[in-house]
C-alpha positions as CSV (number, residue, x, y, z in Angstrom):
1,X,23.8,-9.1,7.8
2,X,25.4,-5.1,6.7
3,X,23.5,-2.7,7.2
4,X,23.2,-1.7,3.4
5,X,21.9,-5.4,2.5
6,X,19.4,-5.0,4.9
7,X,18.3,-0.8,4.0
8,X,18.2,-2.3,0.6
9,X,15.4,-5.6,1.5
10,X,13.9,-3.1,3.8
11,X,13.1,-0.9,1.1
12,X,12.4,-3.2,-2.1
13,X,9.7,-4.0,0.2
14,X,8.5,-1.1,1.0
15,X,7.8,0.5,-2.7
16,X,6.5,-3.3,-3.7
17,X,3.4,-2.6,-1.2
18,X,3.5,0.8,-2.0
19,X,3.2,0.1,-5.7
20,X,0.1,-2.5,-4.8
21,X,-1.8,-0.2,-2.4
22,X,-1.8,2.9,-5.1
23,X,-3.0,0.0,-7.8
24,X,-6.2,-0.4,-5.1
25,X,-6.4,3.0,-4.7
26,X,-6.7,4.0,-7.8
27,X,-9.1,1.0,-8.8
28,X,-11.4,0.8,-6.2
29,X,-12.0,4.6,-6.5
30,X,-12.7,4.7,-9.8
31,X,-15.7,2.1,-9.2
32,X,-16.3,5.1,-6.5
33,X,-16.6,7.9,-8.6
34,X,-19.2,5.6,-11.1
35,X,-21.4,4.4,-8.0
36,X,-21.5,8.2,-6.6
37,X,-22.1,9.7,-10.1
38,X,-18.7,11.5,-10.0
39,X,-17.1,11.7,-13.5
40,X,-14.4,9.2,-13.2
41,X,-12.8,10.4,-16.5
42,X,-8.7,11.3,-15.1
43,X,-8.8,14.3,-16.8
44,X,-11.6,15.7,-14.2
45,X,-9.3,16.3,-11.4
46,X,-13.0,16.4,-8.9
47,X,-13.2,12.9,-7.6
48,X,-8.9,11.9,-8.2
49,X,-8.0,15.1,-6.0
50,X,-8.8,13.2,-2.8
51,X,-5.8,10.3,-3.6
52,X,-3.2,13.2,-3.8
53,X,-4.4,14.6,-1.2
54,X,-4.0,11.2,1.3
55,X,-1.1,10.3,-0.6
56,X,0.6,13.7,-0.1
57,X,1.4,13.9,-3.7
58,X,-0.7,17.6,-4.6
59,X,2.3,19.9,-4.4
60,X,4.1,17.5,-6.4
61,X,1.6,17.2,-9.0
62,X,0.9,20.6,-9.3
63,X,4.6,21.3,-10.2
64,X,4.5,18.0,-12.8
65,X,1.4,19.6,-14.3
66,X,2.9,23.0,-15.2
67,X,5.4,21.3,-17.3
68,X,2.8,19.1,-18.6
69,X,-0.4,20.4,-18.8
70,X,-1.9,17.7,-20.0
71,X,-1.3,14.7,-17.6
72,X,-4.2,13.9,-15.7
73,X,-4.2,12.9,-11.7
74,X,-4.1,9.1,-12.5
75,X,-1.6,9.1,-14.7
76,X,0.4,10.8,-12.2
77,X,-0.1,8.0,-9.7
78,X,0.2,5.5,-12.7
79,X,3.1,6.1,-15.1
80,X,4.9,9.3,-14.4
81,X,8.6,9.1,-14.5
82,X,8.4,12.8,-12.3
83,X,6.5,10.9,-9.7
84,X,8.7,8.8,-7.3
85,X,5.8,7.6,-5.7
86,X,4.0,6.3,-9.3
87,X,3.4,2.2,-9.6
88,X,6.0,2.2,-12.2
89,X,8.6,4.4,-10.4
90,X,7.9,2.2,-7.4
91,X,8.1,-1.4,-9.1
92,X,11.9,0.0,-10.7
93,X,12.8,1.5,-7.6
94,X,12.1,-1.9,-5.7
95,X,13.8,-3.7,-8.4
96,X,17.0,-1.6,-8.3
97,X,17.1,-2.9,-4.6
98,X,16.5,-6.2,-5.5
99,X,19.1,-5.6,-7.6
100,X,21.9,-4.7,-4.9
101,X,21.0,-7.8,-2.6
102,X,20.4,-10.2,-5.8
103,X,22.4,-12.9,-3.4
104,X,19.5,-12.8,-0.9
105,X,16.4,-13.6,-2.9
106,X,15.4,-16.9,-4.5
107,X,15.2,-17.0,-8.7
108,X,11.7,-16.9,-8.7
109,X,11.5,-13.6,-6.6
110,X,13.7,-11.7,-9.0
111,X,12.4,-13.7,-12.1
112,X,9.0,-12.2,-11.3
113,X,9.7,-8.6,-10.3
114,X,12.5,-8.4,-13.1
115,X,9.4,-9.5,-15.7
116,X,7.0,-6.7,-14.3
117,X,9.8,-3.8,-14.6
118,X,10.4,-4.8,-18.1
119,X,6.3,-4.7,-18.7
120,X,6.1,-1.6,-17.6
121,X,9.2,0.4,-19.4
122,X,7.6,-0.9,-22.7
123,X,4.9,0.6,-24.3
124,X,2.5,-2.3,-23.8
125,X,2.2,-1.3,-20.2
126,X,0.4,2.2,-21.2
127,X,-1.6,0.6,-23.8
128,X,-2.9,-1.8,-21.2
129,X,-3.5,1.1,-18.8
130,X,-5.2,3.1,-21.7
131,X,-7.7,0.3,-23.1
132,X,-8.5,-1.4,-19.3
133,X,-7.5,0.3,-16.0
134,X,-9.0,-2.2,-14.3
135,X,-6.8,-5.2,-15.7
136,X,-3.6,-2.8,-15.4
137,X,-4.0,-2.3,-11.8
138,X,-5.3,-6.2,-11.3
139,X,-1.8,-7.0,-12.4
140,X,-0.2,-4.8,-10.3
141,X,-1.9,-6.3,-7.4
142,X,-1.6,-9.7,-8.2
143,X,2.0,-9.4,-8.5
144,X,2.3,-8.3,-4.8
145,X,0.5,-11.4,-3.7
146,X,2.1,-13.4,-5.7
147,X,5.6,-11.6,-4.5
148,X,4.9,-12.1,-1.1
149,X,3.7,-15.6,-1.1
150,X,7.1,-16.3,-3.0
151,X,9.1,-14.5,0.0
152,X,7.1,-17.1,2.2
153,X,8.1,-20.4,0.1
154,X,11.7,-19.6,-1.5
155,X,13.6,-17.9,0.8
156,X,15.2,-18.9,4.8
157,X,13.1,-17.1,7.3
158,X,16.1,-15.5,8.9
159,X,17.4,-11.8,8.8
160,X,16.9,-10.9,5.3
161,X,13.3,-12.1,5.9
162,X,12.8,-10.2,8.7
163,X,14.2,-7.0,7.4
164,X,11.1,-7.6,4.2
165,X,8.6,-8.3,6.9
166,X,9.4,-5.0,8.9
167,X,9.3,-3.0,5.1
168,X,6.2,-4.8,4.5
169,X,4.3,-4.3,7.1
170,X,5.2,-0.6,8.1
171,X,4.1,0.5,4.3
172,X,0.8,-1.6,4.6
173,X,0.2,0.4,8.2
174,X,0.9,3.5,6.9
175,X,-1.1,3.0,3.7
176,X,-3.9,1.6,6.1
177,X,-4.1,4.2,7.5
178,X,-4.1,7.3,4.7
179,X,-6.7,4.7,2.9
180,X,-9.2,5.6,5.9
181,X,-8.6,9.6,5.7
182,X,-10.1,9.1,2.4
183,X,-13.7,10.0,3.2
184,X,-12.9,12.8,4.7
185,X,-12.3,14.3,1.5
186,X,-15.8,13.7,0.5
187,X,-17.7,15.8,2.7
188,X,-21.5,16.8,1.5
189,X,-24.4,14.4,0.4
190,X,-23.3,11.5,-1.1
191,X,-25.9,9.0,-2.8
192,X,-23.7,6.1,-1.8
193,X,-21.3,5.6,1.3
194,X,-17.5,5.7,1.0
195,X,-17.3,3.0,3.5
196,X,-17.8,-0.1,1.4
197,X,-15.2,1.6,-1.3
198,X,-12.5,1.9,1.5
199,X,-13.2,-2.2,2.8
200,X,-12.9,-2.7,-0.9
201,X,-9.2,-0.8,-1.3
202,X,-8.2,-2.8,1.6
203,X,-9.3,-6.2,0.5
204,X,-11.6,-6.4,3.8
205,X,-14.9,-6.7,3.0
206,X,-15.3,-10.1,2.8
207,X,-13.8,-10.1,6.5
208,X,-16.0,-7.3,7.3
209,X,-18.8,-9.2,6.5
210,X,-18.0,-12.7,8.2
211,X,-17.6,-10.5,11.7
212,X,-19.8,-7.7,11.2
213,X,-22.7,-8.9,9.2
214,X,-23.7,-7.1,5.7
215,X,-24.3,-3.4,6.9
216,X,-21.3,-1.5,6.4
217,X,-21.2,1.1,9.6
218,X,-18.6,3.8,9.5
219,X,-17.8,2.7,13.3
220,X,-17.2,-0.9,12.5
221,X,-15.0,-0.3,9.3
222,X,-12.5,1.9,11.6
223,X,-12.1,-0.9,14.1
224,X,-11.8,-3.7,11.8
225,X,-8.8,-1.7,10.0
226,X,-7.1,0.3,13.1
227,X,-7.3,-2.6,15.9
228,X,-8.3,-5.4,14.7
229,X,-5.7,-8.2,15.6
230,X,-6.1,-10.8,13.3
231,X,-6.9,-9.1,9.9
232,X,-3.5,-9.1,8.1
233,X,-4.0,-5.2,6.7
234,X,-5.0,-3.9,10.4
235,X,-2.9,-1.5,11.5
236,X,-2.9,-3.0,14.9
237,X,-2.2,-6.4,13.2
238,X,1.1,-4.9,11.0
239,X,2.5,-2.7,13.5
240,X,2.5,-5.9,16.3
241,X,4.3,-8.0,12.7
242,X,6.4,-4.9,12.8
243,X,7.6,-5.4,16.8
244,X,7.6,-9.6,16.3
245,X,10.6,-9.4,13.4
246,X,12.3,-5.9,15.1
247,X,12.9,-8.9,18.3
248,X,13.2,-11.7,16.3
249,X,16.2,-9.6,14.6
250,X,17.8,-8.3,17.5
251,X,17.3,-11.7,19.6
252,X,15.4,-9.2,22.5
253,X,12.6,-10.9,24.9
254,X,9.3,-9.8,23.9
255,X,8.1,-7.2,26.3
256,X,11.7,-5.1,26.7
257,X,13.8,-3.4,23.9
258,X,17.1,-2.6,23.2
259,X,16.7,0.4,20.7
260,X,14.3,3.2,19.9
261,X,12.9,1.3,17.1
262,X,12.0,-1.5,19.5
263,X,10.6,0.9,22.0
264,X,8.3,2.9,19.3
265,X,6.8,-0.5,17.6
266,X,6.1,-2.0,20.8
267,X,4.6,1.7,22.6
268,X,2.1,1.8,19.3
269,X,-0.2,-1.2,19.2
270,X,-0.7,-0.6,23.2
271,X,-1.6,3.3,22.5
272,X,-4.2,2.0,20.5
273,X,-5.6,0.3,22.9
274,X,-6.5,4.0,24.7
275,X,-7.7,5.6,20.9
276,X,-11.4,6.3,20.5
277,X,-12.9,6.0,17.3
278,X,-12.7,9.5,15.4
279,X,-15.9,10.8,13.9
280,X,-15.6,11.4,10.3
């Protein structure tokens, strides 16, 4: 496969997850700010400043905001065209990959992203997003699951593939990981938890509960989501996907590697192994 096919699958991947896990950001902590009694309007930057702050996006919002004063923190995430890290300017952005490698995805892949780009260049997309959050970033979301079950049915498992599965799963990790650095960011007496709002943003409460039992413990949500190996948004779980395609790919035995990148995703998921769980 050349190298630019595969940069460009590598990152139409990438922004597609990144697009989805800033739609469960954004969602799950607006249902946050209600529980904790936090004003969840977007305009009151108190309960939003915590996303930029995970998502290293406050510098660049402060610059957006002093050529437009009045764009709130959500929208930011949401809809700016300034933002390259916004749903929207992550759905084109994996689209215009798409694009280049057009010859590598099945008709139903591009059918389906190409739909969702168009949605949200016209107006109806902010409308939505105006009248119903909620449903806005419930679409967002269910495109990614419905993307990636699409890669799994329409398309040969073979490089291309691979290349998706290594975007995939290093963006999940990453945003795995930022997700949990959230209650940090809410230090002081909170009537409710944070915990059951990050299990939520991670679509793991439901395995939370069928291993842990219904008491959300801080302790318990960090090892489910840093080592657990079986839970697909684990970081654990994603970075050991990440070392199973980087072999399949280069055709190395499991256990050796041939390049750096092999080296690093193999190191990681046995480092964990000697982490203890932070205190937060």
């Amino acid at each position: 496969m050349l190298s630019r096919a595969a940069d460009n699958l590598y990152w139409m991947a990438r922004y597609l997850e990144r697009a989805e896990n800033l739609a469960r950001l954004a969602d799950t902590n607006s249902q946050f700010l209600l529980d904790a009694g936090i004003s969840p309007d977007p305009k009151d930057s108190t309960g939003w400043q915590p996303i930029l702050e995970v998502t290293c996006l406050d510098e660049d919002f402060t610059r957006c905001a002093k050529d437009e004063p009045e764009i709130s923190i959500l929208e930011f995430l949401t809809l700016s065209p300034r933002n390259s890290d916004s749903i929207a300017k992550c759905i084109a952005l994996a689209r215009e990959n798409a694009r280049m490698v057009r010859d590598q995805l099945s008709e139903e892949m591009w059918r389906e992203l190409n739909r969702l780009h168009l949605f949200l260049k016209s107006p109806a997309a902010r409308d939505e997003w105006e009248f119903s959050p909620q449903d806005f970033y419930d679409r967002i979301v269910r495109f990614s699951l419905l993307f990636q079950g699409l890669v799994e049915a329409t398309i040969a498992q073979k490089e291309g593939y691979l290349f998706v599965q290594v975007g995939k799963y290093l963006e999940r990790a990453d945003k795995t990981t930022r997700i949990l650095d959230i209650p940090t960011h809410y230090r002081g007496d909170l009537p409710v938890s944070p915990w059951p709002t990050v299990l939520r943003a991670t679509s793991a409460r439901s395995a939370y509960i069928a291993s842990r039992g219904a008491t959300i413990r801080e302790e318990d949500a960090l090892s489910l989501l840093l080592f657990d190996h079986h839970f697909p948004r684990s970081v654990r779980f994603c970075l050991n996907q990440v070392d199973d395609a980087l072999h399949e790919i280069s055709g190395t035995p499991r256990g050796r590697y041939r390049d750096e990148a092999e080296r690093l995703a193999g190191a990681a998921p046995v480092s964990y192994t000697h982490l203890t769980l932070p205190t937060i």
